[in-house]
C-alpha positions in Angstrom: 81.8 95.7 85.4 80.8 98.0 82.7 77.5 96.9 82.1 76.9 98.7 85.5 77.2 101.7 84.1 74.1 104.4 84.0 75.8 106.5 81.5 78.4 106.4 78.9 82.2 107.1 80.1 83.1 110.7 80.6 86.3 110.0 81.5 88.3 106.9 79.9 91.7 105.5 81.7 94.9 103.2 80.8 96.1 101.2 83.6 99.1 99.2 82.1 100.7 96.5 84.1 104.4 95.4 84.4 106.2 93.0 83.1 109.9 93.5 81.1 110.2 93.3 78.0 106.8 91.9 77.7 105.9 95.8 77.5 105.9 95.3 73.9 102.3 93.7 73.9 101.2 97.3 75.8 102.4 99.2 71.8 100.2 96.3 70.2 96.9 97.3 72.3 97.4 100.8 71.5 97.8 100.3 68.2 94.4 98.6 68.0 92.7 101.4 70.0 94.4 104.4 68.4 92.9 103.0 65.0 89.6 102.3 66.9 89.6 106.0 68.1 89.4 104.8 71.8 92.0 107.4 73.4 92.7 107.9 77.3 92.3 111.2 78.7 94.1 109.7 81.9 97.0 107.1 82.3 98.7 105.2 85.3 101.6 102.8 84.8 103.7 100.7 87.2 107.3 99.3 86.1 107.7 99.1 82.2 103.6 100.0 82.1 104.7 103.3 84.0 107.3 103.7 81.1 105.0 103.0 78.2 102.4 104.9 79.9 104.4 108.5 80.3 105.2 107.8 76.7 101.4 108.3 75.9 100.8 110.5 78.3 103.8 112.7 76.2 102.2 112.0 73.2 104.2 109.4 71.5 102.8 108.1 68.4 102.3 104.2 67.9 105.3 103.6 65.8 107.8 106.0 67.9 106.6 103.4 71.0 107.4 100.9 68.4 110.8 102.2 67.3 112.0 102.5 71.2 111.4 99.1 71.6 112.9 97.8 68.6 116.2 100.0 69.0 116.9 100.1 72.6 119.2 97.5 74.3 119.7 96.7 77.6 123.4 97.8 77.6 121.7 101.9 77.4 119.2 101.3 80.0 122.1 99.3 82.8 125.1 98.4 83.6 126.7 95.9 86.0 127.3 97.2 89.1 130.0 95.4 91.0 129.9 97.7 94.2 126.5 98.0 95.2 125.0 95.9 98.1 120.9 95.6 96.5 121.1 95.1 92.6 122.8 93.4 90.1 122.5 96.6 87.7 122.8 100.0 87.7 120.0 101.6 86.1 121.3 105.5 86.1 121.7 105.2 82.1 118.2 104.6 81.9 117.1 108.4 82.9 118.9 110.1 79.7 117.2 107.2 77.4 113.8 108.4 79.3 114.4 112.1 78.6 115.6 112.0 75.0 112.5 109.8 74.6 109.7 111.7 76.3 111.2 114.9 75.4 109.5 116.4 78.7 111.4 116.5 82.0 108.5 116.8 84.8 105.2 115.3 84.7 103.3 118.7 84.6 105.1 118.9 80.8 102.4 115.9 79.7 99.9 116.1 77.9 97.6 114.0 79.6 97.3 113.5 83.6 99.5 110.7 84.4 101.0 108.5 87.5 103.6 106.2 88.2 103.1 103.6 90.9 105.9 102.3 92.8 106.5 100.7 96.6 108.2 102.3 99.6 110.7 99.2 100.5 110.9 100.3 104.3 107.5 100.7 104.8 105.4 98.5 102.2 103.8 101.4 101.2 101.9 101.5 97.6 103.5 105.0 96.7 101.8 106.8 93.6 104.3 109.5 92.2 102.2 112.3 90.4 104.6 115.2 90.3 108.2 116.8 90.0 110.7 114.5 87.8 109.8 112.2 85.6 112.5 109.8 84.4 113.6 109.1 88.4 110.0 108.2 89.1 109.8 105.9 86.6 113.4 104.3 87.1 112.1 104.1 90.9 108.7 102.5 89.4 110.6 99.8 87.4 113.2 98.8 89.8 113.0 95.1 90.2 113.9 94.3 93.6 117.8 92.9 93.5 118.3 93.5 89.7 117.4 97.1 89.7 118.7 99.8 92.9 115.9 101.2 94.8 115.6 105.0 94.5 115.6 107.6 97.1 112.9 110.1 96.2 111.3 112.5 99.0 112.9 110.8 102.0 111.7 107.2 100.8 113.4 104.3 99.3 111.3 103.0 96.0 111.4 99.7 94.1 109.1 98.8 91.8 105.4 98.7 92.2 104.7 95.3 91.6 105.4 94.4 95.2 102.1 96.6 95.8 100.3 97.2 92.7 101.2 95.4 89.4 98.0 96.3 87.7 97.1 99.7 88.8 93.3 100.4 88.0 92.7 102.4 91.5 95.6 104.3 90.3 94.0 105.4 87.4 90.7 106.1 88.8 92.2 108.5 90.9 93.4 110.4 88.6 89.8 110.8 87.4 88.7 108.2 85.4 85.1 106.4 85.4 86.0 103.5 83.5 89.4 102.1 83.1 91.5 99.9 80.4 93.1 97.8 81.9 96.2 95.7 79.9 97.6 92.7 81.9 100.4 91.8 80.4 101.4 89.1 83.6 98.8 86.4 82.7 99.1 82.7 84.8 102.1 80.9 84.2 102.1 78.4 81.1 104.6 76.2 83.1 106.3 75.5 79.5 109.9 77.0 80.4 112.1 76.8 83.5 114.2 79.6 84.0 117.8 78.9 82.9 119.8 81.2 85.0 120.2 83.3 88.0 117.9 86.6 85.8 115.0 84.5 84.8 114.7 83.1 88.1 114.0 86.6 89.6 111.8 87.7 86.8 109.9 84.5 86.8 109.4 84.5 90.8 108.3 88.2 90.7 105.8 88.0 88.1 104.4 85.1 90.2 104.2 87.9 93.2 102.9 90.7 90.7 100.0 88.3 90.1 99.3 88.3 94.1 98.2 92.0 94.2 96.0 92.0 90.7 92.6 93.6 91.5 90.1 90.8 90.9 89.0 90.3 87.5 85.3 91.0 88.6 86.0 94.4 89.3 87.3 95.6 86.2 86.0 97.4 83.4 87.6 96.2 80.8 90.6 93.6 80.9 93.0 92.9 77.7 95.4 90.3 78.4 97.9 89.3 76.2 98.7 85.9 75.9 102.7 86.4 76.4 103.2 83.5 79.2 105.5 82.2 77.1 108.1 85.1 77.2 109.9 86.1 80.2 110.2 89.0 79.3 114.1 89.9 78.8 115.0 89.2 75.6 114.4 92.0 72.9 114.4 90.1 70.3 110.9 88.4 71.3 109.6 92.8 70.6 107.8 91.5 67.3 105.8 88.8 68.4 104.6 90.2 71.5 103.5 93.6 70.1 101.2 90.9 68.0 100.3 89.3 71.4 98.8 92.8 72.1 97.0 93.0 68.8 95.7 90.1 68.9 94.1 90.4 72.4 92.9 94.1 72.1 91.1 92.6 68.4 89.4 90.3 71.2 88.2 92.5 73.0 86.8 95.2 71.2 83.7 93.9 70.7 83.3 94.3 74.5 84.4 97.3 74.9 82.6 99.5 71.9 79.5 98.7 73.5 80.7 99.6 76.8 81.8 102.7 75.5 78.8 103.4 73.3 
């Protein structure tokens, strides 16, 4: 934990966690820590965290993160893909939203160091992609297993790292950081909604197997977890209230985390 510590930070890092939709609550904590000054000289992502996180790593302001999310549809990012054997979706669409976004084609065009973590389905391998392309590294990073294809990069076939690595703080200590930021935006299970069709089932079972490979909470730095348990994460129209869901919980924690920071 912080408190550890012998001397302040040198080097601060964002590890942002999967979880749909629900990546909303991610533009809510930066908010609160871009107006606190608190900035991340290093960033690691995995699934809609490794979206978010090249984003800032790019140099996206708050409110362009904001107007993504509150303009994009799932009709631009997939499509139904009636001849394909592992997914439900084609998610090919999603590469030219992720370049007229970022604006940068390869990760050496970022301004800050980032990394993308997703899983090698043949071999169970956490893989952590650091280099070359960007927007098939993060399709590969974000593709749920049987909604989203897997993505053949280097000689390997990638889904998305929340089979490995949901939460990836060792990710973003690699990279260099000292003392991470981590945003969980997977909390436990409220048990208040059962999922209604064939979709929610799969997103509800794999944030239940996301959870499984969290680092434990004892070991963290600093951990801001929005209270979004409620959401499944799909629908787009749930944007508002969950970028308040990350408000609220980065306000929590600040206290916390100023003094850690010094």
């Amino acid at each position: 934990m912080w408190w550890y510590l012998k001397r302040k930070p040198q080097c601060i890092g964002l590890a942002l966690s999967g979880g749909a939709v629900r990546g909303a609550a991610h533009v809510g904590v930066l908010e609160v820590l871009h107006r606190e000054g608190i900035q991340a000289q290093v960033v690691a992502g995995t699934s809609v965290g490794s979206l978010v996180g090249a984003a800032y790593a790019a140099g996206l302001s708050v409110e362009e993160l904001r107007r993504v999310f509150r303009t994009v549809r799932w009709p631009r990012l997939a499509r139904l893909s009636w001849r394909s054997r592992f997914s439900l979706f084609d998610t090919r669409p999603m590469e030219d939203v992720i370049h007229s976004v970022l604006g940068v084609a390869d990760f050496d065009k970022l301004s800050r160091p980032f990394a993308a973590v997703a899983c090698d389905v043949v071999t169970g391998e956490r893989v952590v992609l650091r280099s070359g392309p960007l927007a098939p590294a993060l399709r590969a990073s974000s593709a749920v297993p049987g909604v989203f294809p897997p993505v053949a990069m280097e000689g390997r076939l990638l889904v998305d790292g929340c089979v490995v690595d949901n939460l990836p703080v060792d990710a973003a200590r690699e990279l260099g950081a000292d003392f991470v930021i981590a945003v969980d935006i997977v909390p436990p299970p409220l048990g208040a909604r059962k999922p209604r069709n064939i979709l929610e089932l799969i997103m509800t079972a794999g944030y239940l197997w996301s959870r499984a490979n969290h680092p434990p909470e004892e070991e963290l730095d600093c951990l801001i977890q929005p209270r979004v348990g409620a959401y499944l994460g799909w629908d787009f129209s749930d944007v508002e209230v969950l970028e308040a869901c990350g408000r609220a919980a980065a306000e929590e924690a600040l206290p916390a985390l100023r003094a850690a920071l010094g």
